[in-house]
N, C-alpha and C positions, 0 to 999 in steps of 0.2 A: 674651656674657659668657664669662669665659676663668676658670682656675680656674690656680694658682700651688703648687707643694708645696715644704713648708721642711719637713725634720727633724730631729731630733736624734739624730745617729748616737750608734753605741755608742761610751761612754767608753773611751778608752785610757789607760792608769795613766799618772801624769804630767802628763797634757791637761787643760785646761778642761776641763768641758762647753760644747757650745755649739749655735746653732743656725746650719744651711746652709741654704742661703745667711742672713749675720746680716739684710743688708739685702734687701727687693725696692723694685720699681717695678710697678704695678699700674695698671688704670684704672679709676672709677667704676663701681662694679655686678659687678667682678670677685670671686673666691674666693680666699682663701688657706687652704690645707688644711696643717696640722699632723702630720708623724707619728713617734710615738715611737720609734726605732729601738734606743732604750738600755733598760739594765734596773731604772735607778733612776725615781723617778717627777717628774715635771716641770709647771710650770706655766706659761699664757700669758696674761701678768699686764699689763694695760695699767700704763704707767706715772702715767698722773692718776688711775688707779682706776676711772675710768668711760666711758672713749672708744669700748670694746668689752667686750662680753660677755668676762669672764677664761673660759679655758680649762683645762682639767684634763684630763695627758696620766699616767695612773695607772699605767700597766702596756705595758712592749712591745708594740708593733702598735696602740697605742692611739691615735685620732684626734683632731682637733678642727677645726672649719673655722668661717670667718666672713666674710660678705660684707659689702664695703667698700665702702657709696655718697658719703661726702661727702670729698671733694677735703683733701689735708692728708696732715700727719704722725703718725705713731701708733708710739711705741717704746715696747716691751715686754718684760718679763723674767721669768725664772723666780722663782718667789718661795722655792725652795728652795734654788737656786746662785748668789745674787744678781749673780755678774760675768756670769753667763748672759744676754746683752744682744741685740735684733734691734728692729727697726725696719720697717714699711710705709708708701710713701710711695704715696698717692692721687693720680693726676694725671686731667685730664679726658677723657670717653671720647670716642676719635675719632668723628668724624661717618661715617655712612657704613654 
């Protein structure tokens, strides 16, 4: 199992907020860890409302992670910056 880190750097006046990388590719049974690099506070909000556990990134340096077993698409957004947009795509985990 492998584990993937997306953040959200600190805002630059002018800038979105946003998350890096917006998109990943993952495989079955992998990690995707969250972390808050900015100073307002942020959330990791599936977009059906129930695909994944939402996440709550509240404060600088603050975490979140979620492990992704079923194959699929999963885009999700901040519920506070709503152009705040990212995406994990589940693909199947090599043999091997």
């Amino acid at each position: 199992m492998a584990t993937v880190n997306v953040k959200v750097p600190l805002h630059q006046s002018g800038q979105p907020h946003r998350f890096d990388p917006e998109e990943v590719t993952i495989q079955a049974g992998d990690t995707v860890i969250w972390t808050n690099e900015d100073t307002s506070s942020h959330t990791v909000s599936p977009e059906d409302g129930s695909s994944f556990p939402e996440g709550s990134l509240d404060t600088q340096g603050a975490t979140y992670s979620n492990q992704f077993s079923t194959e699929g698409e999963y885009p999700y957004f901040c519920q506070f910056h709503g152009s705040m947009t990212g995406k994990v795509t589940v693909v199947p985990a090599s043999a091997g």
